[in-house]
C-alpha positions as CSV (number, residue, x, y, z in Angstrom):
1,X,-234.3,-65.7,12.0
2,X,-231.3,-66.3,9.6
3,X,-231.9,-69.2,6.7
4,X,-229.2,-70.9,8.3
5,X,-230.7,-70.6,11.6
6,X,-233.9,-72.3,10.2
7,X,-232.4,-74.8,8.2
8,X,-230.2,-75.4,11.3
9,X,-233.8,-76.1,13.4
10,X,-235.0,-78.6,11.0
11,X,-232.2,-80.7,10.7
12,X,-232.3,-80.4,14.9
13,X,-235.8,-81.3,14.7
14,X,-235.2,-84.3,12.3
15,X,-231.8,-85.8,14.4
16,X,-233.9,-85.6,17.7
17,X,-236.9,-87.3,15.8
18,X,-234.9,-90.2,14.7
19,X,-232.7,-90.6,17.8
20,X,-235.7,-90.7,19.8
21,X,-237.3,-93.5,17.4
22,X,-233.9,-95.7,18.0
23,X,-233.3,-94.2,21.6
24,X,-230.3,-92.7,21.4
25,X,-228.4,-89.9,21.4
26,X,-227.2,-88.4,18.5
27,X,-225.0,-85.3,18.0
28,X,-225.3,-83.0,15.2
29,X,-221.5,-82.3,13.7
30,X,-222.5,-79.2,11.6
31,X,-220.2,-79.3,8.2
32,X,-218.9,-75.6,8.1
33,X,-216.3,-76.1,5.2
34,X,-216.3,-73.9,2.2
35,X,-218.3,-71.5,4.1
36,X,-216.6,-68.2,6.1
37,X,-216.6,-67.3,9.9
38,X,-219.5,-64.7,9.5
39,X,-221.4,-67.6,8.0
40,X,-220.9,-70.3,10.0
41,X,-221.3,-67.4,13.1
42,X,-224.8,-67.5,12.2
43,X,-225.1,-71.1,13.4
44,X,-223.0,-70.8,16.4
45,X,-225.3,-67.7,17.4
46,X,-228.0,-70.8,17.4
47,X,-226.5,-72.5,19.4
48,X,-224.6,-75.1,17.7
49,X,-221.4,-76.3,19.0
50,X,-219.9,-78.8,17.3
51,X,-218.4,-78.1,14.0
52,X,-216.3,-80.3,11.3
53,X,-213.7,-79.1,8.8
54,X,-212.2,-80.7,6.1
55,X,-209.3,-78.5,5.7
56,X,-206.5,-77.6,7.9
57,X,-205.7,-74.1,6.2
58,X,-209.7,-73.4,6.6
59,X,-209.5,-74.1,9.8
60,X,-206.3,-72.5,10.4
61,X,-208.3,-69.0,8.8
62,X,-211.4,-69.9,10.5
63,X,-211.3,-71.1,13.8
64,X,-209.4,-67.9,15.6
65,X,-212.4,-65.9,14.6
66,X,-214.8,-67.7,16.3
67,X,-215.7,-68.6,19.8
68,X,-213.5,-70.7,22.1
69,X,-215.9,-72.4,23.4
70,X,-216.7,-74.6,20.3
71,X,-216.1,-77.9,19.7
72,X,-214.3,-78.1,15.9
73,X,-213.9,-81.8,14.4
74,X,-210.9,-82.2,11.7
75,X,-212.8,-84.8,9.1
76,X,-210.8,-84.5,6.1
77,X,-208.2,-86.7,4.5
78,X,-205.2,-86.1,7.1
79,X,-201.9,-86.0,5.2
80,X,-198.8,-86.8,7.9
81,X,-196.8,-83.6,7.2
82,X,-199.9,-81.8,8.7
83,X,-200.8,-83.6,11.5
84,X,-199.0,-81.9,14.2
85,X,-200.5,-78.9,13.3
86,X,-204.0,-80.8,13.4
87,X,-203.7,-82.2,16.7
88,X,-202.9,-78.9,18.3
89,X,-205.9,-76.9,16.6
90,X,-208.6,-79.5,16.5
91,X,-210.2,-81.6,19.4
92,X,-211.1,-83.9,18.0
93,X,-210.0,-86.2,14.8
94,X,-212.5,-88.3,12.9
95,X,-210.0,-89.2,10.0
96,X,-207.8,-91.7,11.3
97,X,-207.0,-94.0,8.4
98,X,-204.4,-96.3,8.0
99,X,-201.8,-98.2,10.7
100,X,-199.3,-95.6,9.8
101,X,-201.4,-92.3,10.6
102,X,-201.7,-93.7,13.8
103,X,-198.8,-94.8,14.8
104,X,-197.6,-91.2,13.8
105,X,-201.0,-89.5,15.8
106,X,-199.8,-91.3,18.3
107,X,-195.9,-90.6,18.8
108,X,-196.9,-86.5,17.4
109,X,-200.0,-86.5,20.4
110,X,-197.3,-87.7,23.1
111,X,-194.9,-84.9,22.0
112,X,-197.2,-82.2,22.5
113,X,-198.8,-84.0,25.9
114,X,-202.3,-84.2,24.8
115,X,-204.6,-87.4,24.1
116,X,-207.3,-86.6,21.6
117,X,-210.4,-87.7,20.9
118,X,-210.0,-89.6,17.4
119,X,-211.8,-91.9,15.1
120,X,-210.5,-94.5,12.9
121,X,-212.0,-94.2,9.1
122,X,-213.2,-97.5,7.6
123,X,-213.3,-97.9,3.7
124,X,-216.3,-99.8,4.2
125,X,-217.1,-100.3,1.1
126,X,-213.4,-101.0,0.0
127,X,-213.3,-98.4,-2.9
128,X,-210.2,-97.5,-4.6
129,X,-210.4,-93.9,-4.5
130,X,-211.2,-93.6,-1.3
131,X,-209.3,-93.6,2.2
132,X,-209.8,-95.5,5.3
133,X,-209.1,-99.3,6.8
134,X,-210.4,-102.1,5.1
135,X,-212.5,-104.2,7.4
136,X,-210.1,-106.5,7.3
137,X,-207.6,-104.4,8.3
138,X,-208.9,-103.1,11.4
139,X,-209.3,-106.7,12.6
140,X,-205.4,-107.3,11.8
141,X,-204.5,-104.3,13.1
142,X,-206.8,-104.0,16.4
143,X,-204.3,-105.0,19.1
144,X,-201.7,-101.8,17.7
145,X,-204.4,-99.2,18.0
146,X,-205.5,-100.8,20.8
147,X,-201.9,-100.1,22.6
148,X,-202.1,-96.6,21.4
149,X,-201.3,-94.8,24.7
150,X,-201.7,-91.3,23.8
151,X,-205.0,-91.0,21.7
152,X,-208.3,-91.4,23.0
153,X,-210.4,-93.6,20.9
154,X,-214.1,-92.8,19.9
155,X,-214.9,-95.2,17.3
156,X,-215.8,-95.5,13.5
157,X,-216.5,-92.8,10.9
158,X,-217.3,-93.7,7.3
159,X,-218.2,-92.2,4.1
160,X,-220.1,-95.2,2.5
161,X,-220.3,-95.7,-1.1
162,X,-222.1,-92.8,-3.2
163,X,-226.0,-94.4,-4.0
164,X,-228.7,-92.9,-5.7
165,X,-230.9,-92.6,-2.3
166,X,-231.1,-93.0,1.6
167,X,-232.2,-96.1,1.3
168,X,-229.8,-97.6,-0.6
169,X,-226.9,-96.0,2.1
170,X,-228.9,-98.1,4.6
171,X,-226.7,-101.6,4.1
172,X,-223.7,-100.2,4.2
173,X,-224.5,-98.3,7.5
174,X,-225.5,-101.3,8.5
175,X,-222.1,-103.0,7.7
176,X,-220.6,-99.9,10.3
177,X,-222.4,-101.0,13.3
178,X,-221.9,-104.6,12.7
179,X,-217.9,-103.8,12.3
180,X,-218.2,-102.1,15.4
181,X,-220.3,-104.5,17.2
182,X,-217.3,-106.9,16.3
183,X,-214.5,-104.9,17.2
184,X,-216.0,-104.1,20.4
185,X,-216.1,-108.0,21.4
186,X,-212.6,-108.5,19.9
187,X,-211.2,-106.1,22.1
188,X,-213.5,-106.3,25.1
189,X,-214.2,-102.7,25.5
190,X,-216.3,-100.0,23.9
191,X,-216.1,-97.9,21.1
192,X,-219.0,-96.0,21.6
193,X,-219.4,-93.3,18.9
194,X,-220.3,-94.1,15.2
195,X,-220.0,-91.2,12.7
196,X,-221.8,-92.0,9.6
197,X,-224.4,-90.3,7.5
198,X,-224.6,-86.8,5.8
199,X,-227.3,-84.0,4.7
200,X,-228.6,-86.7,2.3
201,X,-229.3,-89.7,4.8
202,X,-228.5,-88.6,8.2
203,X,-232.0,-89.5,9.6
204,X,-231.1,-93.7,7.9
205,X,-228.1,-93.3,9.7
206,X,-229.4,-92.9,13.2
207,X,-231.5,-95.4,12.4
208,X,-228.5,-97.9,11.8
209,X,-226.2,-96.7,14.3
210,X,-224.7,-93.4,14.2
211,X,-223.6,-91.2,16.9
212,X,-222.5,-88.3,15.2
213,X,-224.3,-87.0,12.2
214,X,-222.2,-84.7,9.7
215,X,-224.4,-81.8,8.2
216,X,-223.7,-79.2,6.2
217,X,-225.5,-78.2,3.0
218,X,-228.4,-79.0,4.5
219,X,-227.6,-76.2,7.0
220,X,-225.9,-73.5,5.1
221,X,-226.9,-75.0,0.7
222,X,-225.1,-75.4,-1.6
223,X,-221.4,-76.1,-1.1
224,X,-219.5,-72.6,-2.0
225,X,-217.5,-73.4,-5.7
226,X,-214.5,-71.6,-4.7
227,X,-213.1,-72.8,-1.4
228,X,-210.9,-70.6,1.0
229,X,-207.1,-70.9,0.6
């Protein structure tokens, strides 16, 4: 067995430990970037399915070279001259964030006759150099995405506020759910999937409400210095 392989079975181990202590499923996203096809083959010949980039060149490289039956997750910042080329590569998009981008996801999705899977990404913690809705502005802007025909809407993903430990992530998880708790009774329908927590505090996460775990150093180490073109 492959490092990655048995890193890959811990973290597997410790999602389905947690999710069965909250009852519910959670899905492992498995964080490939940085790292090359032969590498991230090693997972995918585990078994793992679903994997997240945060690049669209990466992906671009990447993705042909490994099989078609995988699942890949675009969860970088999405700039709007590359979003065409993001819809038609990825299937799903966790990096919706700001009234604009989806407006634009929207119009580019019903040009090319798809409907994605996308989520919107909340700035919960309202941080400067970070992207993503305010609170505050997903409540204003609800009813527009709302009458987003062509995209397919999943939910929340968040990259809360950098802490010193787990437990000090947990608020801000918390916030999460709560936001999407409130949405859901604002618009009287369900936005079922909650992608929050990383190698660092995955398993507090699940506990507060995630859906979709991102992992990847925990997987594969340490992040690669020198990322692909």
């Amino acid at each position: 067995m492959s490092v990655v392989s048995a890193n890959l079975a811990i973290v597997r181990r410790n999602v389905a430990e947690a999710a069965a202590r909250v009852g519910r499923e959670v899905q492992l996203l498995v964080v490939s970037k940085t790292w090359p096809a032969d590498v991230v083959g090693e997972a995918v010949q585990a078994g793992q399915l679903l994997f997240g980039e945060n690049r669209l060149q990466e992906g671009e490289e990447k993705i042909p070279r490994l099989p078609d039956d995988l699942e890949w997750h675009f969860i970088g910042t999405l700039q709007r001259n590359k979003v065409r080329r993001v819809l038609s590569l990825f299937q799903v998009v966790q990096s919706l964030s700001s009234l604009k981008l989806v407006r634009f996801a929207d119009r580019v999705a019903g040009e090319l006759g798809i409907r994605p899977k996308v989520f919107l990404e909340v700035n919960i913690g309202e941080e400067e150099s970070k992207h993503g809705f305010a609170p505050d502005e997903l409540r204003e802007g609800l009813d527009e995405i709302l009458s987003s025909g062509c995209l397919n809407l999943q939910g929340l993903m968040c990259i809360p506020p950098r802490v010193k430990s787990a437990e000090e992530a947990r608020p801000w998880f918390a916030r999460v759910r709560e936001l999407q708790e409130e949405l859901e009774g604002r618009a009287g329908q369900s936005f079922p999937e909650i992608s929050m927590g990383m190698s660092s505090d995955y398993e507090v996460a699940i506990e507060e409400g995630a859906t979709i775990v991102r992992v990847g150093s925990a997987i594969f180490g340490p992040r690669l210095k020198q990322e692909m073109p």
